[in-house]
ZALOTI-619014 format. One record per residue (C-alpha): residue in three letters; chain; y, x, z. Coordinates in pm, whole numbers. Each point is the difference from the previous one (the first is absolute). Layout:
N
PT/ALA/A/Y/X/Z
...
This chain:
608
PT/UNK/A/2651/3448/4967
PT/UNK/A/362/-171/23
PT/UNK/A/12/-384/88
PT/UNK/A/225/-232/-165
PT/UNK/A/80/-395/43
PT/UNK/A/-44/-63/-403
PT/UNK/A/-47/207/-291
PT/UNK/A/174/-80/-305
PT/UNK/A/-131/48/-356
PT/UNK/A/116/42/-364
PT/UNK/A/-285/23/-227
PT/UNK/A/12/49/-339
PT/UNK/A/128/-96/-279
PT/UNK/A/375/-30/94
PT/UNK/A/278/223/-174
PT/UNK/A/-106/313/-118
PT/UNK/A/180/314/120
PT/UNK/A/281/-236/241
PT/UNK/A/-9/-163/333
PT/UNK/A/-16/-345/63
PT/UNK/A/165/-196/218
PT/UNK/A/-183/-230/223
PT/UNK/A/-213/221/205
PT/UNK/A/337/216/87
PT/UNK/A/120/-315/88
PT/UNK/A/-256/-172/200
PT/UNK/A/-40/370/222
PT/UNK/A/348/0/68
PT/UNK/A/-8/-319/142
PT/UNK/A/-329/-22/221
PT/UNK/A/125/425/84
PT/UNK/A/355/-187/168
PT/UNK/A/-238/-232/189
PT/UNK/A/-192/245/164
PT/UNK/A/-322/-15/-174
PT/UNK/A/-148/333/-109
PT/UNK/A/-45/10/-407
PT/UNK/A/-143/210/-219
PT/UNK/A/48/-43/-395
PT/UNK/A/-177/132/-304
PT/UNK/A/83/14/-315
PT/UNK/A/-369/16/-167
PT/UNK/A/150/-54/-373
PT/UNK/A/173/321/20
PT/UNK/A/-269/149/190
PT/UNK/A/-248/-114/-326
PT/UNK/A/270/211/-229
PT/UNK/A/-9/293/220
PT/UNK/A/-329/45/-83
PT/UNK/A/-27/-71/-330
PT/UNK/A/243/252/-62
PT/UNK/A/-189/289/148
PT/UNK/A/-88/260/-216
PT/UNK/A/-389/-44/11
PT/UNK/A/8/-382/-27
PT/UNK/A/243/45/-313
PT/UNK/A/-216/270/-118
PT/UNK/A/-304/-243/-11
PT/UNK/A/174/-256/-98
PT/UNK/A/128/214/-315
PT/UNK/A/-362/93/-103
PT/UNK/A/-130/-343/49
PT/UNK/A/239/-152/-249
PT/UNK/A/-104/267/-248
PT/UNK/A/-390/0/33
PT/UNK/A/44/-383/-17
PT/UNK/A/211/-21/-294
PT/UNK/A/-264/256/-202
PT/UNK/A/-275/-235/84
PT/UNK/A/162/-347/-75
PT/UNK/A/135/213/-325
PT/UNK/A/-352/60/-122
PT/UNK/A/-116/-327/42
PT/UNK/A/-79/-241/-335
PT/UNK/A/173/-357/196
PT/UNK/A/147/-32/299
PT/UNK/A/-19/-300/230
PT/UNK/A/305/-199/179
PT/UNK/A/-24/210/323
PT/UNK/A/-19/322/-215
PT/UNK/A/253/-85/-249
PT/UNK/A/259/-53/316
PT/UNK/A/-121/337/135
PT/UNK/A/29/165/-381
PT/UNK/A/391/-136/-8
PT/UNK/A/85/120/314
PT/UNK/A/-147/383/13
PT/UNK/A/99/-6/-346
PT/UNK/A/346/-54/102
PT/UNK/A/-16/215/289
PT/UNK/A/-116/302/-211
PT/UNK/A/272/7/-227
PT/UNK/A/271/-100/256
PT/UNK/A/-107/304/218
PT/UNK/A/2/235/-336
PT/UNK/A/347/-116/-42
PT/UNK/A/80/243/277
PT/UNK/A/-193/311/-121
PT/UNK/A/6/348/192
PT/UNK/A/215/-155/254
PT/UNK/A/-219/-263/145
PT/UNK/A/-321/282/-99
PT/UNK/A/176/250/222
PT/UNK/A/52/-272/308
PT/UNK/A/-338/-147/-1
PT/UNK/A/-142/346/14
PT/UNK/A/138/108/282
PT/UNK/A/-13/-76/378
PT/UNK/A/335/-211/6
PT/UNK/A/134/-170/341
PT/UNK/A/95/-358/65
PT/UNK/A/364/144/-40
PT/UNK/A/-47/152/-351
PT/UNK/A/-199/-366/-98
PT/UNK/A/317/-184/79
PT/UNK/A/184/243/-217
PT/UNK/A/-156/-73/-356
PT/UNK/A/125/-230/-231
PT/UNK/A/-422/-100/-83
PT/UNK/A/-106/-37/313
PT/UNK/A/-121/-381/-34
PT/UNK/A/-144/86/-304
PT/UNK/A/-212/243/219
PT/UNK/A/-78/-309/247
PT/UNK/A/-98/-178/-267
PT/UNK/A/-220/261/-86
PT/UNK/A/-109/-6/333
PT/UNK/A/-128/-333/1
PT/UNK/A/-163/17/-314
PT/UNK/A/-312/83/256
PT/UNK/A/-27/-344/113
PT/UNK/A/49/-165/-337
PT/UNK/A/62/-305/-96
PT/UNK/A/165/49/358
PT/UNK/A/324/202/-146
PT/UNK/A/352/53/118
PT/UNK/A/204/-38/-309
PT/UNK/A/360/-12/-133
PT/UNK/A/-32/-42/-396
PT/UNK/A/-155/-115/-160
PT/UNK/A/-110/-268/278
PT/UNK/A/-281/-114/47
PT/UNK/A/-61/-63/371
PT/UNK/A/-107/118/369
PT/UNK/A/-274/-157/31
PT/UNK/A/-146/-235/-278
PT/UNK/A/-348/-112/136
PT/UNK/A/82/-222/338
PT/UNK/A/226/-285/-25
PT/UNK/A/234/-20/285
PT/UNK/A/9/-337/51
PT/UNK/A/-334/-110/26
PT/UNK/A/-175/34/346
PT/UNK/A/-378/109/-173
PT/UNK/A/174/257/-198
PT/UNK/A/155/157/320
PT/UNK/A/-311/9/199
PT/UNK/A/-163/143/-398
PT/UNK/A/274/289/65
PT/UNK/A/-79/160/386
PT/UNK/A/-348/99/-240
PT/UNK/A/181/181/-231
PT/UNK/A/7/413/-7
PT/UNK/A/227/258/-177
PT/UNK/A/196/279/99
PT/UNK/A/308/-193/87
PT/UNK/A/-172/-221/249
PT/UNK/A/-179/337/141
PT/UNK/A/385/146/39
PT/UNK/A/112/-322/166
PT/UNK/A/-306/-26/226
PT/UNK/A/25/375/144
PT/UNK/A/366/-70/70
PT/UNK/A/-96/-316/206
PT/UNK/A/-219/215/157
PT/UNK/A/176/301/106
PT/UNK/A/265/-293/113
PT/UNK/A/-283/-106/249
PT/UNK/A/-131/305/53
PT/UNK/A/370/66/189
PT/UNK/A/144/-323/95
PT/UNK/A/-150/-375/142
PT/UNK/A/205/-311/35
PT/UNK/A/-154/-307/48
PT/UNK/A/266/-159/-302
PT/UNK/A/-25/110/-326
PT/UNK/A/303/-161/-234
PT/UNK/A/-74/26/-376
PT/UNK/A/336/-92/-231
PT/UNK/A/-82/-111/-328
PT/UNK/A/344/-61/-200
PT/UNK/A/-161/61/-369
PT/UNK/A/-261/-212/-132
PT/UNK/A/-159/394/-129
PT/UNK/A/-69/62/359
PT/UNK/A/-214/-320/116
PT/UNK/A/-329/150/-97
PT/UNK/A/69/297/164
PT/UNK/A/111/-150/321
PT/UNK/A/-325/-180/23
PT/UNK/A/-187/312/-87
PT/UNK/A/178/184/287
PT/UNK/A/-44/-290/238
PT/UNK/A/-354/1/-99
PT/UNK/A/-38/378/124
PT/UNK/A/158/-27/307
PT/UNK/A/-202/-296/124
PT/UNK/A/-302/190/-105
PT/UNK/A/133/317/215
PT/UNK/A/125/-224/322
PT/UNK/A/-103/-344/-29
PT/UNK/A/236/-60/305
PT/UNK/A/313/-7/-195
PT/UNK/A/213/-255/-67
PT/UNK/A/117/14/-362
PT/UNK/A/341/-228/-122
PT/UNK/A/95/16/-282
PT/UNK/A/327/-90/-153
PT/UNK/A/267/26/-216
PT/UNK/A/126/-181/-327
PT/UNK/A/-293/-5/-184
PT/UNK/A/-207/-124/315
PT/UNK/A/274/-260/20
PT/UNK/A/8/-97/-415
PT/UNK/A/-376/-17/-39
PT/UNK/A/-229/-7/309
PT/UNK/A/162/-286/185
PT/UNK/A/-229/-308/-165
PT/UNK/A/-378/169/134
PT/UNK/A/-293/-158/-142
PT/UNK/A/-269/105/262
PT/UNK/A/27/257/287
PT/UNK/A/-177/295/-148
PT/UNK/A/300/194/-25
PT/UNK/A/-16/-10/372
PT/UNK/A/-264/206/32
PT/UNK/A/178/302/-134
PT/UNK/A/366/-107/130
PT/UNK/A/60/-201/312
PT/UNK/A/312/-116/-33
PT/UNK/A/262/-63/-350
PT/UNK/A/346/7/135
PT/UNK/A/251/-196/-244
PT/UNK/A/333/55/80
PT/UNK/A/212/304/88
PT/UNK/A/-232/236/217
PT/UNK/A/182/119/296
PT/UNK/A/-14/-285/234
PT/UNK/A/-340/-84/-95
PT/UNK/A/-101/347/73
PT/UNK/A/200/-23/332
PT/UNK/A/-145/-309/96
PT/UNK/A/-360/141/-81
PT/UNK/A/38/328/194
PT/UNK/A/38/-221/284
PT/UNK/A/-254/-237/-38
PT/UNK/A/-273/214/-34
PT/UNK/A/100/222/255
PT/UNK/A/14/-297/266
PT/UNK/A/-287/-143/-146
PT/UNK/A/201/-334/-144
PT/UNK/A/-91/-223/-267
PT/UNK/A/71/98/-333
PT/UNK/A/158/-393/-24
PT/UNK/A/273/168/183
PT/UNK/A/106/282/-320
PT/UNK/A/227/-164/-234
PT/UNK/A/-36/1/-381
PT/UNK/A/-366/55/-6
PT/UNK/A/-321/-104/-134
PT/UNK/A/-324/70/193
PT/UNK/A/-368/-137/4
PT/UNK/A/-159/-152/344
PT/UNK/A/-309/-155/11
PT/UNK/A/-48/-38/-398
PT/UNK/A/346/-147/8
PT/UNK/A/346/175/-120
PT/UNK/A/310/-115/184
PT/UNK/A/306/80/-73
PT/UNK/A/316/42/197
PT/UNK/A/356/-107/-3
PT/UNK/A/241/271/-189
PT/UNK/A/184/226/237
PT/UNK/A/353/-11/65
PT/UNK/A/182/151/-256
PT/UNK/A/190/313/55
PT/UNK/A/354/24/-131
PT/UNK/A/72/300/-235
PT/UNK/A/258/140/232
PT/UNK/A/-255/28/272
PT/UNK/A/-263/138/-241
PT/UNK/A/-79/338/62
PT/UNK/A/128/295/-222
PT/UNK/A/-330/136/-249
PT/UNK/A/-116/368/219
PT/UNK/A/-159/189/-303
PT/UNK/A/-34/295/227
PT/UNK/A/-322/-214/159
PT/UNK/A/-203/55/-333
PT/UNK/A/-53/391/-156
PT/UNK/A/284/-1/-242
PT/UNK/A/-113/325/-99
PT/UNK/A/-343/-87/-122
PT/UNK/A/131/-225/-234
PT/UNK/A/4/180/-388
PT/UNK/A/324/-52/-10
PT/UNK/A/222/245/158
PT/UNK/A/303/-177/249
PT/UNK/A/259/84/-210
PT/UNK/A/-192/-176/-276
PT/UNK/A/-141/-366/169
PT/UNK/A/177/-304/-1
PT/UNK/A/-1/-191/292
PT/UNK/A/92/-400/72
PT/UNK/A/306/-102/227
PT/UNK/A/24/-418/42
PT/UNK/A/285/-123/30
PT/UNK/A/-65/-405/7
PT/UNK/A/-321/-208/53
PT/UNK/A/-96/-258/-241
PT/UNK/A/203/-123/-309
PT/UNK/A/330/-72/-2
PT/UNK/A/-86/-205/-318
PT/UNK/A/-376/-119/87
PT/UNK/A/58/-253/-309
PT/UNK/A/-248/184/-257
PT/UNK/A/-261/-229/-41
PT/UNK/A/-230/267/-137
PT/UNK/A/42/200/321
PT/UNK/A/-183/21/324
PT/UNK/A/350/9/178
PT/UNK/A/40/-340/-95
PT/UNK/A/201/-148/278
PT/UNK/A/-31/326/224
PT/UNK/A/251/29/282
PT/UNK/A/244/261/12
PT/UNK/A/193/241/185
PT/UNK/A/259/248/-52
PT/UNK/A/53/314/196
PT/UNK/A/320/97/179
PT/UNK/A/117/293/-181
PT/UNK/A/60/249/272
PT/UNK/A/-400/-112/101
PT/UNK/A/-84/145/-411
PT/UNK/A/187/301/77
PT/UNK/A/-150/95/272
PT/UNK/A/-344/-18/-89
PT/UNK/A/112/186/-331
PT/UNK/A/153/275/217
PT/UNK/A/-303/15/162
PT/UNK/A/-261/14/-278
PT/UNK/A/239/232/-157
PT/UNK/A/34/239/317
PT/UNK/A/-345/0/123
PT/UNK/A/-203/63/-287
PT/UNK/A/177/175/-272
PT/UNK/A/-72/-259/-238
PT/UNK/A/294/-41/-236
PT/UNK/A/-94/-272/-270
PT/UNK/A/-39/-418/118
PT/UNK/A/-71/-299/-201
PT/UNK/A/169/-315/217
PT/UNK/A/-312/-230/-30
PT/UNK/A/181/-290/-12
PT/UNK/A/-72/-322/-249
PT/UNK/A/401/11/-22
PT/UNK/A/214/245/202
PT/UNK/A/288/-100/144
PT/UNK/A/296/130/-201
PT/UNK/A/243/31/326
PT/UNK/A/-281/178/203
PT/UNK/A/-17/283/-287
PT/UNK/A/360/-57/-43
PT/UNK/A/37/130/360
PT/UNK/A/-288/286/9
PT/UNK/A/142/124/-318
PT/UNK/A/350/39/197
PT/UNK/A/-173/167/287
PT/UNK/A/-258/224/-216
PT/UNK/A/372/168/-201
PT/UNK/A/176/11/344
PT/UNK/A/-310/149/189
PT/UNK/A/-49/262/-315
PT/UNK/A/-359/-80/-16
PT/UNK/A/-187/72/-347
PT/UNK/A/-242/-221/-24
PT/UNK/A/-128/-217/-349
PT/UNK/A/-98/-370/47
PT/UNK/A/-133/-284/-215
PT/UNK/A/56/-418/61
PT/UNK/A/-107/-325/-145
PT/UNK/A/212/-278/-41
PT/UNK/A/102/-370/-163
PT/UNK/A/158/-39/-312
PT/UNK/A/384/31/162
PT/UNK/A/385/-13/-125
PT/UNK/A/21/151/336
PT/UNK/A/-125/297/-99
PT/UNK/A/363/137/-180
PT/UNK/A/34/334/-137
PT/UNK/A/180/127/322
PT/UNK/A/-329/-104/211
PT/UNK/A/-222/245/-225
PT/UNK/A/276/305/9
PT/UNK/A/-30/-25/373
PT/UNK/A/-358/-37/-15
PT/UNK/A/-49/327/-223
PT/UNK/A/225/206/177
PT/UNK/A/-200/-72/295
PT/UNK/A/-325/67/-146
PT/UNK/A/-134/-308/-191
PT/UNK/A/-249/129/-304
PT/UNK/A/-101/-369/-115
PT/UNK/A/56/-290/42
PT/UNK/A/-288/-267/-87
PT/UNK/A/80/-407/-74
PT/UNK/A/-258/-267/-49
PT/UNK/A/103/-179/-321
PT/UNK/A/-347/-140/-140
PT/UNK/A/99/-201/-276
PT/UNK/A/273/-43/-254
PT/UNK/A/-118/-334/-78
PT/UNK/A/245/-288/204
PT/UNK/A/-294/-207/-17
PT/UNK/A/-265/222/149
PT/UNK/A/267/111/247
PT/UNK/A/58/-374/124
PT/UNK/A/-342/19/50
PT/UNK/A/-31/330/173
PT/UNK/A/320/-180/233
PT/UNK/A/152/378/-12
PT/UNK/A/324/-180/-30
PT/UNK/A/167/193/-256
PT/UNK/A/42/-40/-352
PT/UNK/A/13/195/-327
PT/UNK/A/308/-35/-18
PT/UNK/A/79/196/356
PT/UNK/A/-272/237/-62
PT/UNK/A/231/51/-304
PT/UNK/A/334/21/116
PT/UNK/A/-134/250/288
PT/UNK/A/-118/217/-283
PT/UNK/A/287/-10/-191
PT/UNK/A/211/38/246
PT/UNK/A/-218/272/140
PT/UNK/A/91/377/-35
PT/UNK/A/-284/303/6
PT/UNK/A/154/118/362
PT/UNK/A/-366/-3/146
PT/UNK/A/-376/-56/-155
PT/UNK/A/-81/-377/-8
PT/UNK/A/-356/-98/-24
PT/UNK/A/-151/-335/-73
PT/UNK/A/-280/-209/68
PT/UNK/A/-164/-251/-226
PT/UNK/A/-260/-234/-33
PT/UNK/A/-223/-101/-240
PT/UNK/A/-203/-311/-21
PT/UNK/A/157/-268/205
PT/UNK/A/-166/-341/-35
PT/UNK/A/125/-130/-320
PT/UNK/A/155/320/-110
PT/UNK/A/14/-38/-399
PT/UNK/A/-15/381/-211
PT/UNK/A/323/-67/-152
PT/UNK/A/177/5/322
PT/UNK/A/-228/291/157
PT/UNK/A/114/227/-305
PT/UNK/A/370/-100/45
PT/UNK/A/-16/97/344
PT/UNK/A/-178/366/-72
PT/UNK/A/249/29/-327
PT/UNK/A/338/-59/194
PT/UNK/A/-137/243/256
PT/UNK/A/-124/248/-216
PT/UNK/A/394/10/-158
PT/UNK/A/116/15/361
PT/UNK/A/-185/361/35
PT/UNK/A/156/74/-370
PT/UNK/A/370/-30/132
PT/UNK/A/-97/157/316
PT/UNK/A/86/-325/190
PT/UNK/A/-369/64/136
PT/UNK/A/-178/252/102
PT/UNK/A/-353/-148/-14
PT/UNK/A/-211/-345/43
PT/UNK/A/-315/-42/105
PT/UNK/A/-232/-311/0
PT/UNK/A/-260/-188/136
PT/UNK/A/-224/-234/-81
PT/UNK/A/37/-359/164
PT/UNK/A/-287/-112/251
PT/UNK/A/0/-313/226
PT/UNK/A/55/183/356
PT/UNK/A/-109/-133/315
PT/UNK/A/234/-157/235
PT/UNK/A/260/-69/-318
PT/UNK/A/165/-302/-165
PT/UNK/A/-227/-5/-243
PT/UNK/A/-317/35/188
PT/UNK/A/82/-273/206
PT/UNK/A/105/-209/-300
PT/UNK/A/-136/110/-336
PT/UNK/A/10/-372/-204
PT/UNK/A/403/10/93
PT/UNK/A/13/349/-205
PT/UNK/A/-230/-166/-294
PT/UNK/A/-291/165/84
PT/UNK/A/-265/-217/-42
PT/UNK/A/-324/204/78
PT/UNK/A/46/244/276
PT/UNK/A/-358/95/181
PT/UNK/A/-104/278/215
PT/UNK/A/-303/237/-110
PT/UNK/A/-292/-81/64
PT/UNK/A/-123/332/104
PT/UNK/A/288/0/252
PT/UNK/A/0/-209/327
PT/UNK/A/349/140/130
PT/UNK/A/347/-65/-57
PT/UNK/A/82/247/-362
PT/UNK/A/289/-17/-228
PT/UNK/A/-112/-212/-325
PT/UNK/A/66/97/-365
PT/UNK/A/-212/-239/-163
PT/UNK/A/166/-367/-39
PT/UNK/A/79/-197/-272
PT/UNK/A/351/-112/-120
PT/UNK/A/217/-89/-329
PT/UNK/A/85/359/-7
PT/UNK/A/-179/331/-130
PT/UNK/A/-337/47/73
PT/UNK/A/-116/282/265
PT/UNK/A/-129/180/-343
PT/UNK/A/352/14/-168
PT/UNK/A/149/69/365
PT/UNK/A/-180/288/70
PT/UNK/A/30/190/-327
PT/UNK/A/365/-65/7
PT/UNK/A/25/110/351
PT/UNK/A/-227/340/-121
PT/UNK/A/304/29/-241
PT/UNK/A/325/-48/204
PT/UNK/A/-145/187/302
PT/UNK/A/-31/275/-281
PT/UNK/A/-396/22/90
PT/UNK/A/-19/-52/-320
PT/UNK/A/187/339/-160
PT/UNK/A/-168/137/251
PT/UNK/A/-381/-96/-115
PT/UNK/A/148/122/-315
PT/UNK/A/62/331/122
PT/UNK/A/-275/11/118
PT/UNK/A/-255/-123/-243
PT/UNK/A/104/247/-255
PT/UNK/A/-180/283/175
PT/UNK/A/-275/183/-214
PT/UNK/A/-55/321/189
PT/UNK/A/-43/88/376
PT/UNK/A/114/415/5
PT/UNK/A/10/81/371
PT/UNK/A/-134/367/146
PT/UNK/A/-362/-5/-175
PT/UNK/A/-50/-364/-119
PT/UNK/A/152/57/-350
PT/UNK/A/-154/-375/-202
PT/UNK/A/55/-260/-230
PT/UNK/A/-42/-336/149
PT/UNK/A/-281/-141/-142
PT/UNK/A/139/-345/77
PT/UNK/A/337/-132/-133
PT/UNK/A/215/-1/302
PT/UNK/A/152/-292/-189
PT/UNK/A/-295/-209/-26
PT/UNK/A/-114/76/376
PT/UNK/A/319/-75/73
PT/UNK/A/0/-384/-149
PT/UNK/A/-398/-28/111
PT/UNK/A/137/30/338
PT/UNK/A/297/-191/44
PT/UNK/A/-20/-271/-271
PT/UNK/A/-145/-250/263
PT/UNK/A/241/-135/217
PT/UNK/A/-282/-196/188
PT/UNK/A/33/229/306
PT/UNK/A/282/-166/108
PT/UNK/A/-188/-284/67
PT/UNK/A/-333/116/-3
PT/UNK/A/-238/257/275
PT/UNK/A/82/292/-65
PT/UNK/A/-342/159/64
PT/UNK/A/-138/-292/-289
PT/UNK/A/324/168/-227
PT/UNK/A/-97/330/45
PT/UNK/A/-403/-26/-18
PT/UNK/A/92/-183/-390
PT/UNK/A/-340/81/-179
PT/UNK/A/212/38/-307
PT/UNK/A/-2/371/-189
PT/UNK/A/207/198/-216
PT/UNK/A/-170/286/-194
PT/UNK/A/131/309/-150
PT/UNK/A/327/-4/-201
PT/UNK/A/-111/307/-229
PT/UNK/A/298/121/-196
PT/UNK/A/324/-19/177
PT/UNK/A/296/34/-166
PT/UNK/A/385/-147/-14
């Protein structure tokens, strides 16, 4: 068995088939200051065995056998009705690939060949469909995990008693991790809100298998939601929440524990002594310069299911927002740096070199236009081939000549946070623009490189009229091929934002927590002059295009796929609105949304 000083942890649900950043990251760092790491990567680890042939296999049959049965049936309850939708969907979206996917499936493929077909995560889904209603899914979506609620401290402890086949493939992968390797630190980075049940669930199972370790756990969705603790509880599965960036902290703790120090002495932390948590002054921070480059060598890059020719991996190039004016975001007010640009290149060069990974998204809230401006100099001197993607304000700066350099050295996209259309709303918002810039950059703008948009729906006091002018001017935008694509989202009162701390200023005047939730969580239920959540959300179905694609979807009538050859017995329509016409689970448990005692019986005749 190899030692190690701390063992650092992705768990899933994080980006499917790519690498993320911050465990590269935080191993590079602690590796440069001597302390002996060892990263895994159990999100891909989860894929790489869902996509084995026998697991797919099973998967495959289950989804059949269980759509027969639910088929036969004279009503169907909320639970089943969700299950119906789904392996209904599943069915036909896996017939839509006929002998081809027949021929795979039947066959002893490798993790090579996996990567190579264009339906593999319709095979993961399939996969998953043996711990139902715990599903990996794309579209239509529906969600990871639908029955614990990730912000409420009972409904964590309710998960670590939970059992399917994912957890089983999670849990033998902690294991064999043990099995080979001790460390008396275990780091668990939980970026994405997806992953917080999961982290607790792993946490859970390696307390249970060596109660000696000492579990932190960090990251930005540690930092967004876990910092106001009701009780201690949470201690008893995690003994320390770390709240700021990780690699000090971790430094810091190595030490500690290995001379037997207080843990008053660990910056950034939270931790529980004597039925009391203290916490502990933020650690120094480290400027970007002197951050270390992202190693994605330290994880298996090849057991992702994406081959490295194929995954997209972030580069930073700044910390914070050089805005941090958006009153909607959790930025609000951030501090920022910038990199030095021979610093960006470098760690590009290196990424680039060491790895064989050809494809980065700059992860930036807004990259710096001379930083690219310079790597896009260096990328057409050097000769590399590489693609890249990168986010950015609303800019004159941005000229014509900026995104001819900027494809020539590789740019695919280019993706701007615009919002609103509305000067009101965006006054609001404080994204300091105006329609009439976000105007004149569009009509000034050329089709040199893809442009896509984000926008918001349902900002307090946002009236209809101004939300359909905003998804109408867009909508022309993609006509005349000024825009390649906009996606939205649906407002929510974030933690650690303008508007959290200050909801009367934005008119909001009733803005609660759930009840069923006793930590920090994002809020979509308040009350303004503006739409109602009910008028939000089906307008946010509709610009998001969830809608067309329901619509797609609902008009299935027949599942033809190797030896299930039926009519649906229930209108894939009418499932369809029985399941999503309630908009309560926004704001409402999800296990009370999906245990509804409500029916829906059988459609008979189907036609269109």
């Amino acid at each position: 068995m190899s030692s190690h000083d701390v063992i650092l942890i992705n768990p899933p649900y994080s980006t499917m088939g790519n690498p993320y950043i911050s465990v590269p990251v935080l191993h590079s760092y602690l590796e440069k200051e001597n302390i002996n790491v060892l990263s895994m990567d159990l999100d891909a680890a989860l894929y790489k065995e869902l996509a084995k042939p026998e697991i797919v296999r099973r998967g495959i049959d289950h989804t059949k056998k269980r759509f027969v049965e639910l088929n036969c049936r004279e009503n169907l309850n909320f639970a089943e009705a969700v299950e119906y939708r789904m392996f209904s969907t599943l069915l036909f979206q896996l017939s839509c690939h006929g002998k081809e996917l027949n021929n795979f499936v039947d066959g002893d493929y490798s993790h090579d060949d996996f990567k190579k077909v264009c339906f593999n995560k319709l095979l993961i889904t399939a996969s998953s469909a043996l711990s139902f209603p715990e599903m990996i899914v794309t579209v239509p979506q529906f969600a990871v995990n639908p029955l614990f609620e990730s912000f409420s401290v009972s409904e964590i402890f309710d998960s670590l008693s939970d059992s399917n086949l994912i957890l089983d493939i999670i849990y033998q992968n902690i294991d064999s991790i043990m099995e080979a390797h001790d460390s008396p630190v275990w780091g668990i980075s939980v970026t994405f809100h997806d992953q917080i049940i999961k982290a607790f669930q792993c946490a859970a199972h390696i307390k249970k298998k060596n109660p000696r370790a000492f579990i932190i756990m960090g990251g930005p969705s540690i930092a967004h939601y876990f910092r106001n603790l009701p009780d201690n509880r949470l201690f008893s599965i995690v003994d320390a929440f770390a709240y700021f960036e990780g690699e000090l902290t971790l430094k810091s703790l190595v030490g500690v524990l290995k001379n037997n120090g207080s843990l008053q002495d660990v910056p950034g932390i939270a931790f529980n002594e004597g039925n009391k948590i203290f916490h502990t002054m933020p650690p120094e921070k480290i400027h970007i310069n002197n951050s270390a480059a992202p190693d994605y060598n330290v994880i298996d890059l090849d057991s992702f299911i994406k081959s490295r020719a194929n995954m997209t991996v972030p580069i930073r190039l700044t910390k914070g927002c050089s805005w941090g004016k958006c009153t909607f975001c959790s930025s609000f007010e951030s501090y920022y740096e910038q990199i030095d640009p021979e610093i960006a290149l470098g760690q590009l060069l290196k990424v680039y070199h060491d790895t064989g990974i050809r494809n980065f998204m700059f992860s930036d809230e807004a990259s710096p236009l001379t930083v690219l401006d310079y790597l896009s100099k260096k990328i057409i001197e050097l000769g590399i081939s590489i693609s890249w993607t990168f986010h950015t304000r609303l800019t004159k700066k941005l000229t014509k000549e900026r995104c001819r350099l900027y494809k020539q050295a590789g740019c695919s996209q280019i993706y701007i946070g615009i919002e609103s259309t509305s000067d009101r709303i965006l006054k609001k918002m404080g994204k300091g623009i105006t329609f009439g810039q976000i105007k004149d950059f569009f009509d000034e703008m050329e089709p040199i490189l893809p442009i896509g948009a984000y926008m918001m729906i349902g900002f307090p006091g946002e009236r209809e009229d101004e939300a359909e002018n905003g998804f109408r001017y867009l909508s022309q935008l993609v006509e005349k091929k000024k825009l390649a694509s906009f996606v939205y989202s649906q407002f929510t009162v974030k933690t650690g934002s303008a508007i959290w701390d200050n909801p009367e200023a934005f008119g909001i005047s009733e803005l609660s927590k759930r009840k069923d939730l006793d930590l920090d969580h994002n809020i979509y239920c308040f009350k303004t002059e503006g739409m109602p959540l009910e008028k939000i959300y089906r307008l946010f179905s509709l610009y998001s295009g969830k809608t067309k694609i329901e619509q797609i979807f609902s008009k299935i009538s027949r599942i033809d796929f190797q030896e299930i050859h039926e009519t649906l017995n229930f209108s894939m329509k009418d499932t369809t609105d029985f399941v999503v016409s309630d908009t309560s689970f926004f704001y409402q448990s999800m296990r009370k949304w999906f245990s509804n005692p409500e029916t829906i019986p059988r459609t008979g005749q189907i036609s269109w």
